[in-house]
VOZA-805761 format. One record per residue: x, y, z of N, C-alpha, C in turn; residue number from 0. Coordinates in Angstrom, 3 decimals. Example, Ala and Ser with C-alpha at 12.3 -4.5 7.8 and 13.67 -1.06 7.14 Angstrom:
! residues 2
((13.190, -5.690, 7.800), (12.300, -4.500, 7.800), (13.200, -3.300, 7.800), 0)
((12.850, -2.250, 7.080), (13.670, -1.060, 7.140), (12.900, 0.030, 7.870), 1)
***
This chain:
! residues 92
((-152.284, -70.610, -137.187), (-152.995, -71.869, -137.208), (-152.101, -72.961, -136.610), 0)
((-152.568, -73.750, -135.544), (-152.126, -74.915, -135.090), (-151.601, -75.930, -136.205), 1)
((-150.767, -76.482, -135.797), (-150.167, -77.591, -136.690), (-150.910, -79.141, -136.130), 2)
((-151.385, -79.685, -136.412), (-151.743, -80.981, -135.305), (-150.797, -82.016, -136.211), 3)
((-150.177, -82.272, -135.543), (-148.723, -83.695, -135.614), (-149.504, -84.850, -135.405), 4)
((-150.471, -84.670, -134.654), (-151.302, -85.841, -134.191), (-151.828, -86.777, -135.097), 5)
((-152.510, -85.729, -136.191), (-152.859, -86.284, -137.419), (-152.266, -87.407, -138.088), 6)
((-151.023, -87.318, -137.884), (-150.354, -88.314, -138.204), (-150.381, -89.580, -138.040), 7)
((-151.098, -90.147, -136.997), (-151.450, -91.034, -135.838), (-152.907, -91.289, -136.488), 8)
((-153.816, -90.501, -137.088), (-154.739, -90.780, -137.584), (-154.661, -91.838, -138.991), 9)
((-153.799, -91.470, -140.034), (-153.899, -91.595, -141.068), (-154.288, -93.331, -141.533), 10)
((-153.895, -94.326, -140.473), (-154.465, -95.955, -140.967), (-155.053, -96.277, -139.427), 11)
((-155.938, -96.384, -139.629), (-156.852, -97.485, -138.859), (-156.199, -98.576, -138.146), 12)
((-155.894, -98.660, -137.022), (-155.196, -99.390, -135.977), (-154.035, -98.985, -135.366), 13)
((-153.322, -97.792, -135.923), (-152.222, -97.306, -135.382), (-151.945, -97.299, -133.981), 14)
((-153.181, -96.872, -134.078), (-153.105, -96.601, -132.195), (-153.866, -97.694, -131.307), 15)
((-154.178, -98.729, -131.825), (-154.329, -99.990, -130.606), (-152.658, -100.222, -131.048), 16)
((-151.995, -100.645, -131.969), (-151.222, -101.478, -132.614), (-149.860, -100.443, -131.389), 17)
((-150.063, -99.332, -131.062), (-148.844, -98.936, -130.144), (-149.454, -99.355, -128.671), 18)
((-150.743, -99.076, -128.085), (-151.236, -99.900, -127.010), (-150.727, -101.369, -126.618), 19)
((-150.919, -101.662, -128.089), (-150.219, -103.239, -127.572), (-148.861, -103.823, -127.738), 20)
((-147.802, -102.817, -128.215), (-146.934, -102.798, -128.015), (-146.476, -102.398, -126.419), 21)
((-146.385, -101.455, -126.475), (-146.668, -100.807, -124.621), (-146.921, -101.639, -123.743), 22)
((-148.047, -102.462, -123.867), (-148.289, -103.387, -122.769), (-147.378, -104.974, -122.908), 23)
((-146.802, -105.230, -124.122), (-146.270, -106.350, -124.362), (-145.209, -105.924, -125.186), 24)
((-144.605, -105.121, -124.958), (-142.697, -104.945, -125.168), (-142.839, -105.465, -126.665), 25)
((-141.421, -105.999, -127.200), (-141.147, -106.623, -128.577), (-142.186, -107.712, -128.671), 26)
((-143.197, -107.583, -130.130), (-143.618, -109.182, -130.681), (-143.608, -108.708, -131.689), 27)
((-144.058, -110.309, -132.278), (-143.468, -111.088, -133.739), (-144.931, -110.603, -134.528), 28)
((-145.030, -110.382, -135.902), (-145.943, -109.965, -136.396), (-147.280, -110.966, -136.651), 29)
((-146.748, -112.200, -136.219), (-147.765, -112.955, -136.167), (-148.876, -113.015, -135.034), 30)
((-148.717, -112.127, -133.911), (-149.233, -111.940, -132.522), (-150.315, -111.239, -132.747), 31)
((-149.832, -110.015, -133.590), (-150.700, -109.044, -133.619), (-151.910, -110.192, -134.369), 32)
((-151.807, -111.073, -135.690), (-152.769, -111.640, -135.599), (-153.714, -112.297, -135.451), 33)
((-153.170, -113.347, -134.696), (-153.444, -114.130, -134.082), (-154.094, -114.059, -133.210), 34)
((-153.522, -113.698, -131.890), (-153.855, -112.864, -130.799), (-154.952, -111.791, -130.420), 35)
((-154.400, -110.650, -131.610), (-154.927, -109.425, -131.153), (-156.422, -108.978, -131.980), 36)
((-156.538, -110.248, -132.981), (-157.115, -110.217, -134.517), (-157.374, -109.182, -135.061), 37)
((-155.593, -108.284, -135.377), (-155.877, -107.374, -136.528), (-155.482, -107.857, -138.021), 38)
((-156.015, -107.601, -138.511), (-156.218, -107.912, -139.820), (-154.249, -107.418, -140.560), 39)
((-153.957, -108.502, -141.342), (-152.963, -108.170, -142.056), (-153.080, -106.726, -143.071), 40)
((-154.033, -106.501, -143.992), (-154.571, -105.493, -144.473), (-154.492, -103.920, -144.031), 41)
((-155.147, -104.090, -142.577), (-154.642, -102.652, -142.074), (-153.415, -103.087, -141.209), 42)
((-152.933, -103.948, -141.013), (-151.456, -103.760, -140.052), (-150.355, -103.579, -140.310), 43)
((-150.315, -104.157, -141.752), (-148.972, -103.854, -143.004), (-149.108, -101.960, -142.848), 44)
((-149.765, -101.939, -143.094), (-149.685, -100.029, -143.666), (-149.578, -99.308, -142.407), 45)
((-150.647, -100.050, -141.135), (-149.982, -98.989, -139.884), (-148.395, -99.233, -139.739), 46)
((-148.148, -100.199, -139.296), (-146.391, -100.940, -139.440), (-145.967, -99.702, -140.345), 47)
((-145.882, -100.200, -141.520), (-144.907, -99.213, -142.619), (-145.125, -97.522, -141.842), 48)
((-146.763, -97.462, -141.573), (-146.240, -95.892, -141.503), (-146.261, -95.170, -139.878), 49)
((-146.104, -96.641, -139.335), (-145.196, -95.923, -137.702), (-144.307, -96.102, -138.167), 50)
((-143.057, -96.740, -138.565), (-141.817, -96.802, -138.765), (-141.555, -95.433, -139.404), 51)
((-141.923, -95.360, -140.773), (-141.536, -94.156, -141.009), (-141.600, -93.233, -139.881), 52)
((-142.805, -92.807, -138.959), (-142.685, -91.610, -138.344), (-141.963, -91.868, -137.155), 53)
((-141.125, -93.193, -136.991), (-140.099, -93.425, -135.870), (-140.670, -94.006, -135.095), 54)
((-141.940, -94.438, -134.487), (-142.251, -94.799, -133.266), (-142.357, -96.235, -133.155), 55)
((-142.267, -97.002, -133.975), (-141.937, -98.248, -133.488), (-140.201, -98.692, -134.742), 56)
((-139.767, -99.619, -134.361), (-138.269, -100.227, -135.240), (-139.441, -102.100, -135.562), 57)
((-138.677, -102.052, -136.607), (-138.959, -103.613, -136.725), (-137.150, -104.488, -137.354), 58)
((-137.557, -105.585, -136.930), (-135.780, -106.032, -137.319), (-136.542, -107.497, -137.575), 59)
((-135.746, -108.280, -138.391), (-136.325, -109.840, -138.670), (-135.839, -110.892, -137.616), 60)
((-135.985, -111.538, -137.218), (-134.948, -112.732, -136.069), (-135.339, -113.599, -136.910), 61)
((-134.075, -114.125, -137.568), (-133.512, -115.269, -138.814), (-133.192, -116.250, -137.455), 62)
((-133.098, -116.118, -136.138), (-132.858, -117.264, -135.647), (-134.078, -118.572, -135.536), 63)
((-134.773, -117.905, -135.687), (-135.912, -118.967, -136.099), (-136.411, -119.039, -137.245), 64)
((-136.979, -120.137, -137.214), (-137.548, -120.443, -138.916), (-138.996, -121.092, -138.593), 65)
((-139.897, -120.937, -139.475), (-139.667, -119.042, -140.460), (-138.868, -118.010, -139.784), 66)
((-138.935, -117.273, -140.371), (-138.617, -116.053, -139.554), (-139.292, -115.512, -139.338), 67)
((-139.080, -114.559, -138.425), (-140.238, -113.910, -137.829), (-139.994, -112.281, -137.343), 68)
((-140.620, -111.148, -138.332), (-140.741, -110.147, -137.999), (-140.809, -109.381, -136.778), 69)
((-139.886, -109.066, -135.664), (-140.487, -108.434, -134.804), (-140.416, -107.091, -134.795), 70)
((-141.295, -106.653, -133.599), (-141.705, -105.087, -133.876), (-141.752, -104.712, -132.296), 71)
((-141.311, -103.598, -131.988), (-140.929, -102.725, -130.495), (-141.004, -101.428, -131.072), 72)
((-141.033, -100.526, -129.900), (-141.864, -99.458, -129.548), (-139.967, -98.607, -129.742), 73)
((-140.305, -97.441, -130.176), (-138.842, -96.522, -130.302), (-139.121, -95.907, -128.370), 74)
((-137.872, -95.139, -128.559), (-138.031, -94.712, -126.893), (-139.153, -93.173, -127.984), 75)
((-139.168, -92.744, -129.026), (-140.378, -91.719, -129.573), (-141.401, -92.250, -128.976), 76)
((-141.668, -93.686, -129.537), (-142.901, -94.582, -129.724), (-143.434, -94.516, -128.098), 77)
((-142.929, -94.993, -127.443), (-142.882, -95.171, -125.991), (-143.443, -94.037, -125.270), 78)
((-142.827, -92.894, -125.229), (-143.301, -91.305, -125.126), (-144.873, -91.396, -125.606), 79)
((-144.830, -91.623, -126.770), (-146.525, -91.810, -127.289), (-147.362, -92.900, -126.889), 80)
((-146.838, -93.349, -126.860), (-147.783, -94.749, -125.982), (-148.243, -94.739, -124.456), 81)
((-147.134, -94.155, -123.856), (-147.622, -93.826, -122.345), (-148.728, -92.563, -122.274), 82)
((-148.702, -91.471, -123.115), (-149.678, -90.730, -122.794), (-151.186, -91.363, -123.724), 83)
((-151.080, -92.055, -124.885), (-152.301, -93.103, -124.992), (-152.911, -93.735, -123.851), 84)
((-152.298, -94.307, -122.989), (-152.542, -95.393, -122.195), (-153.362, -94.473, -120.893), 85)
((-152.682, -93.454, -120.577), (-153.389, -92.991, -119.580), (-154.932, -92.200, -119.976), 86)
((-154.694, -91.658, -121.620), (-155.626, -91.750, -122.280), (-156.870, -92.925, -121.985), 87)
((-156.750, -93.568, -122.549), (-156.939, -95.116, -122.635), (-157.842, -94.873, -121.674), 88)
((-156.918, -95.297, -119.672), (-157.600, -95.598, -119.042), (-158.580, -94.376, -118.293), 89)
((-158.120, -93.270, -119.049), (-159.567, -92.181, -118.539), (-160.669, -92.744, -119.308), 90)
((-160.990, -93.006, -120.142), (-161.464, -93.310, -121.242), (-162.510, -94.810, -120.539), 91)
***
């Protein structure tokens, strides 16, 4: 029986725009995603927490501004997965 890893990628609702738009816009601040992209804090906390765990994106705080401000970038994992989304994507 196949293993699908993929699944993983399933498990919260936005995972996979939330690496799309990383991909297309390098490091941002967690306020982008809502502002901007209008995903909901609700599902973006839990995709966040559980790409990190599976490596594909890093988040680090930049205390050089105030507030501070969460940012979030793509791992070179993340990246690997995001480029074959995208070409996904644009068959799609």
């Amino acid at each position: 029986m196949t293993d699908f890893k993929i699944a993983a990628l399933e498990k919260h609702s936005g995972i996979l725009r939330l690496l799309l738009i990383l991909k297309e816009n390098g490091e941002i601040n967690f306020q982008k995603f809502i502002d901007v992209y209008r995903l909901y804090p609700t599902s973006l906390y839990p995709a966040i927490r559980h790409a990190e765990e599976l490596g594909i994106i890093s988040v680090r705080v930049d205390s050089s501004s105030y507030p501070r401000k969460k940012m979030i970038k793509l791992t070179k994992k993340g990246e690997k997965i995001a480029e074959h989304l995208k070409a996904i994507n644009d068959i799609l």
